[in-house]
C-alpha positions as CSV (number, residue, x, y, z in Angstrom):
1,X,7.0,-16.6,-7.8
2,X,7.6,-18.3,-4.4
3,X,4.7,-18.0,-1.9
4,X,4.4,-18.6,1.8
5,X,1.2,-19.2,3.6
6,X,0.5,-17.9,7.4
7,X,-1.9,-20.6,8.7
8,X,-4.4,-19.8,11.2
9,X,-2.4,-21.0,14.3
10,X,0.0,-17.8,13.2
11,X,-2.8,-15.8,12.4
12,X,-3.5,-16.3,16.0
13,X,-0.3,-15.7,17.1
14,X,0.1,-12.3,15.2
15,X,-2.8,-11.1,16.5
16,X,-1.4,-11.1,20.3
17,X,1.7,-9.5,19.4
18,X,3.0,-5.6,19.5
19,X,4.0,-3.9,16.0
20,X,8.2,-5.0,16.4
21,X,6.7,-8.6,17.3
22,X,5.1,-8.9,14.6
23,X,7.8,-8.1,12.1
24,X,10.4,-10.5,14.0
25,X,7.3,-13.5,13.9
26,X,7.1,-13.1,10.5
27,X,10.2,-12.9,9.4
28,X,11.8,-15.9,11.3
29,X,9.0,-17.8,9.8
30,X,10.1,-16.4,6.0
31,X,13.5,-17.7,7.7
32,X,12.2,-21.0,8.4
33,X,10.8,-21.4,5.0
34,X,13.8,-19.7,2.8
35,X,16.8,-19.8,5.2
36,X,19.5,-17.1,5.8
37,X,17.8,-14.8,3.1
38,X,15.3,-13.7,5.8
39,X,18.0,-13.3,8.5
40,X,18.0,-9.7,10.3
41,X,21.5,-9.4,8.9
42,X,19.6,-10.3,5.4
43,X,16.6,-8.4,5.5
44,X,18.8,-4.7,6.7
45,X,21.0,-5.1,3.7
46,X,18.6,-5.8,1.4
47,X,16.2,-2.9,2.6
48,X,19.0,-0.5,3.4
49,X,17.0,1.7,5.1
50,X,18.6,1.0,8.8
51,X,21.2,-1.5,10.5
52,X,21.0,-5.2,11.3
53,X,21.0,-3.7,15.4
54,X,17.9,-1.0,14.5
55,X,16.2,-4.1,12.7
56,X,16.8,-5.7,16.3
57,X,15.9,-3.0,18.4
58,X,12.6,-3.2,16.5
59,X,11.6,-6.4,16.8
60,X,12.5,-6.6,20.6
61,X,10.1,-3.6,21.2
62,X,12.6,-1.4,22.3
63,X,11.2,1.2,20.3
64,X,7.8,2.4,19.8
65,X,8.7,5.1,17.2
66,X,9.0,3.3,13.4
67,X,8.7,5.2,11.0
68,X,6.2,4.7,8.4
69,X,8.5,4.3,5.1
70,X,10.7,1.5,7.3
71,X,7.3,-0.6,8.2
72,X,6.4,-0.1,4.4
73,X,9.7,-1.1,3.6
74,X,9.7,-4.6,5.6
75,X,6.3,-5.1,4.5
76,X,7.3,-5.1,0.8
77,X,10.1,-7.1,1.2
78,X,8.2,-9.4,3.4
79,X,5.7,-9.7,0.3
80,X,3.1,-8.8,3.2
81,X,0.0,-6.2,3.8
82,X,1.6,-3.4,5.4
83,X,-1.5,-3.9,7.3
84,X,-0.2,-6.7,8.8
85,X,1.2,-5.3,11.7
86,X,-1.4,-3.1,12.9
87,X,-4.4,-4.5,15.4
88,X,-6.7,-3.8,12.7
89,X,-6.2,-6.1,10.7
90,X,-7.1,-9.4,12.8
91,X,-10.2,-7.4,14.3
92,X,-13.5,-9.3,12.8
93,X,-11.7,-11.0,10.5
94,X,-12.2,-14.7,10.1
95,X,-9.1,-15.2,8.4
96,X,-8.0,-19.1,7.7
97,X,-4.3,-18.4,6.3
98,X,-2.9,-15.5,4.3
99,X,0.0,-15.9,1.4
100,X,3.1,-13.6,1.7
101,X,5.2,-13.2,-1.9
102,X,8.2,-11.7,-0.9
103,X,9.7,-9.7,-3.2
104,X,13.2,-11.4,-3.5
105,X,11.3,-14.0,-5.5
106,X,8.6,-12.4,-7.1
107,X,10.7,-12.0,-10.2
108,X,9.5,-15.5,-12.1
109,X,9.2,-16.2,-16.1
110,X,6.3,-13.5,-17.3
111,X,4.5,-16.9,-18.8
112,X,4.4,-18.8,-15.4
113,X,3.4,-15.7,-13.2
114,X,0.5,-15.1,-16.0
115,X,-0.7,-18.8,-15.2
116,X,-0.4,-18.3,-11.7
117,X,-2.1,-15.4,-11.3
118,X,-5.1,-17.2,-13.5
119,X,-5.0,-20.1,-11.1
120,X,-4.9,-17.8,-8.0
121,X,-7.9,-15.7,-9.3
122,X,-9.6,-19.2,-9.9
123,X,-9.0,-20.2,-6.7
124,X,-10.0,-16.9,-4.5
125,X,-13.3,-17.1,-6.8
126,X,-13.7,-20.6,-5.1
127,X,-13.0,-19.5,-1.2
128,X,-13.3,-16.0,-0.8
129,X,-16.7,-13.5,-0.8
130,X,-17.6,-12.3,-3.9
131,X,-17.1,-8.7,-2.9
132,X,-19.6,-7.3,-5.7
133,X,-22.5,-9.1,-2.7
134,X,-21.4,-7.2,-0.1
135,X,-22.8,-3.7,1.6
136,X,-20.5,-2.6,3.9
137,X,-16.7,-2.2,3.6
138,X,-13.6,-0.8,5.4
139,X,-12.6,2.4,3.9
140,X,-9.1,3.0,2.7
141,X,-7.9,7.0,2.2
142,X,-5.2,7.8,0.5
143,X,-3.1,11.1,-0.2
144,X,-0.7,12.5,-2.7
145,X,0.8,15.5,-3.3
146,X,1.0,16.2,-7.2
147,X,3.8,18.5,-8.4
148,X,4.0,20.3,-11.1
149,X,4.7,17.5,-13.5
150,X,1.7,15.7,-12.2
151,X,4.5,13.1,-9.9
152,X,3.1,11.8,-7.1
153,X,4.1,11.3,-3.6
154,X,2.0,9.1,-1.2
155,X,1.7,11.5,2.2
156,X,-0.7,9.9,4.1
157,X,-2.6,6.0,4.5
158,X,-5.5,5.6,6.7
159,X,-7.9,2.4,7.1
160,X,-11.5,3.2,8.6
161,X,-11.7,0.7,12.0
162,X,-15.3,0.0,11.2
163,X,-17.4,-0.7,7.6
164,X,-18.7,1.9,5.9
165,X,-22.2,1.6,4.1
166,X,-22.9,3.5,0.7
167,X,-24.6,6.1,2.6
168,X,-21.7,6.9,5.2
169,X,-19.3,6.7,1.7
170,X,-21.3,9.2,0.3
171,X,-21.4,11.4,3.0
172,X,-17.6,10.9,3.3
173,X,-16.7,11.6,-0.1
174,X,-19.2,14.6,-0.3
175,X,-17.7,15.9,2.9
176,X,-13.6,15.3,1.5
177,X,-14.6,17.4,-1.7
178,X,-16.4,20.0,0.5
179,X,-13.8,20.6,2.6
180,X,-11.1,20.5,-0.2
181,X,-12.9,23.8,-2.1
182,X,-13.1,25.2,1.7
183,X,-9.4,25.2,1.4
184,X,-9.5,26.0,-2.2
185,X,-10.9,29.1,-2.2
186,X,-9.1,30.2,1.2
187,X,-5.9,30.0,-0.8
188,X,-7.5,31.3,-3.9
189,X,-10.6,33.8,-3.2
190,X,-11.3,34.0,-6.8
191,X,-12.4,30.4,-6.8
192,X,-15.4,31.8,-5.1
193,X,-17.3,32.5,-8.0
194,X,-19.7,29.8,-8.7
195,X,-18.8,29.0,-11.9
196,X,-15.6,28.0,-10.6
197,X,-16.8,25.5,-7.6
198,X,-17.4,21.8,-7.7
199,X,-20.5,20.5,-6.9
200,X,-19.3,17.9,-3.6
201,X,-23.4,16.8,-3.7
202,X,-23.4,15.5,-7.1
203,X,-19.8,14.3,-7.6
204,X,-20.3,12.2,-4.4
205,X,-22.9,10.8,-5.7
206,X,-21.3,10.5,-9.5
207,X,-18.3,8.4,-7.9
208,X,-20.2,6.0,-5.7
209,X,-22.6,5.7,-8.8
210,X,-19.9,5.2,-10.9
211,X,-18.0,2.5,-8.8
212,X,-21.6,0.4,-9.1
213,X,-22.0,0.1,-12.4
214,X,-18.4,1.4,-14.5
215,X,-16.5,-2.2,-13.3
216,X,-14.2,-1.7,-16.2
217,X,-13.4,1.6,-15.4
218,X,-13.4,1.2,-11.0
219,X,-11.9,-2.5,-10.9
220,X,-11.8,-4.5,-7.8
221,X,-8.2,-6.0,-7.3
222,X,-7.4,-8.9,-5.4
223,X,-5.7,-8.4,-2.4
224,X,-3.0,-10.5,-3.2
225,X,-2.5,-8.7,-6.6
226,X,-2.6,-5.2,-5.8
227,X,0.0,-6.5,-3.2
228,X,2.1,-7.5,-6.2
229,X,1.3,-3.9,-8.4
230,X,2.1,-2.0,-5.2
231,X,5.2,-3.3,-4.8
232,X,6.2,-3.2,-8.8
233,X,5.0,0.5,-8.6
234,X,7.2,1.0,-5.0
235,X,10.6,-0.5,-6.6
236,X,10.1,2.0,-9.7
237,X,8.9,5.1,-7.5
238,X,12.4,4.1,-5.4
239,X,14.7,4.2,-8.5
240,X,12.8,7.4,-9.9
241,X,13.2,9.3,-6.3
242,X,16.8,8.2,-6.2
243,X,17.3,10.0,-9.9
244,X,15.6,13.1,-8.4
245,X,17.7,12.7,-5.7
246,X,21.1,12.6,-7.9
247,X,20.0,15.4,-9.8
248,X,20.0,17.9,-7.3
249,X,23.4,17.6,-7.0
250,X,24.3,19.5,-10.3
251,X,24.2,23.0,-10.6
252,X,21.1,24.4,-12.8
253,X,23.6,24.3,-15.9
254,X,25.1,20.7,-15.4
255,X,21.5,19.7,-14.6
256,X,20.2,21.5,-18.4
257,X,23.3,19.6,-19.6
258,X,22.7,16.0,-18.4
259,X,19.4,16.3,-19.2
260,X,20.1,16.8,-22.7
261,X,22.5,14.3,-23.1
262,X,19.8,12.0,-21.6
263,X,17.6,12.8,-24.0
């Protein structure tokens, strides 16, 4: 697993710069540290989501319109926070350096990336707040759409610009779940009935409760290792939807008939 470390000095630097800039800052310095890999003419073919000249008219700021699964695409393959390129992230934060693992080389012997990871735990334990002692934190939201299969589809990504205590989490979760059986039972009257609504009160309370004293079952994740899952989970979700995708091109029969030869 091949890491590359932004200093402070290009912290700095990163800060200062529009969305596009940021993206071209840090790929010339992957390009820097891992040559012609990280090139634009590189980086397009790999991602395959848009040309070498829409790579460039990105990073020159020629556009301000990027669409989200592009920037989540060049943050994977830049092994970097997608929040990265948003102002957000470099407002009060005292940040010393922070370790991209791009994914082109995040495929090391299982052994090795097991002692790594031990090493890296070890050494974030040394450096970084223990974030068990602290009582305010930005707020992530996140959602899906589930089909009918129970897949998911990431929709929507949002990061609160300020910290949250345990008292505004509460009244945020108790106000999502509220607001979720509003629409419930708009779409389905029937839900009305008491028996059938969810308490948002008490299961506010249950999950912030829960996230306190259930570690096992609410773990923290290291930044730099839920980086690493996200992207495992991104490059499997990306073959799955490109099966989906294939599979819409048979008829309902051929479709029946491959998936019973698959099977």
């Amino acid at each position: 697993m091949k890491k590359i470390t932004l200093n402070k000095t290009n912290l700095t630097d990163l800060s200062s710069l529009s969305i596009g800039k940021r993206v071209r800052y840090i790929r010339e310095h992957l390009q820097d540290e891992c040559g012609n890999s990280f090139s634009g003419k590189s980086v397009a073919n790999r991602i395959q989501l848009f040309s070498q000249s829409t790579l460039t008219t990105i990073e020159r700021d020629k556009t301000k319109d990027i669409p989200s699964k592009v920037l989540y695409a060049i943050a994977k393959d830049f092994g970097a926070d997608l929040y990265m390129f948003f102002d957000d992230f470099y407002k009060n934060r005292s940040l010393e350096s922070v370790v991209l693992i791009p994914s082109l080389y995040n495929k090391d012997d299982p052994a090795k990336e097991t002692k790594d990871d031990s090493e890296l735990l070890k050494t974030q334990m040394a450096i970084e707040t223990n974030p068990l002692l602290e009582n305010e934190y930005a707020i992530k939201t996140t959602v899906s759409k589930v089909a009918s299969n129970e897949d998911e589809q990431i929709t929507f990504i949002f990061k609160s610009r300020v910290k949250y205590t345990e008292q505004h989490l509460f009244y945020l979760l108790s106000h999502i779940i509220n607001q979720i059986n509003t629409i419930d039972v708009t779409i389905e009257p029937e839900l009305a009935d008491s028996s059938n609504q969810l308490d948002s009160i008490r299961l506010a309370k249950d999950y912030i409760q829960y996230g306190k004293t259930s570690l096992h079952a609410f773990p923290w994740y290291s930044n730099k290792g839920k980086l690493g899952l996200d992207n495992k989970a991104f490059e499997q979700a990306v073959r799955y939807t490109n099966m989906l995708s294939d599979n819409l091109k048979y008829n309902p029969e051929e479709r029946e008939e491959k998936n019973d030869q698959s099977n």
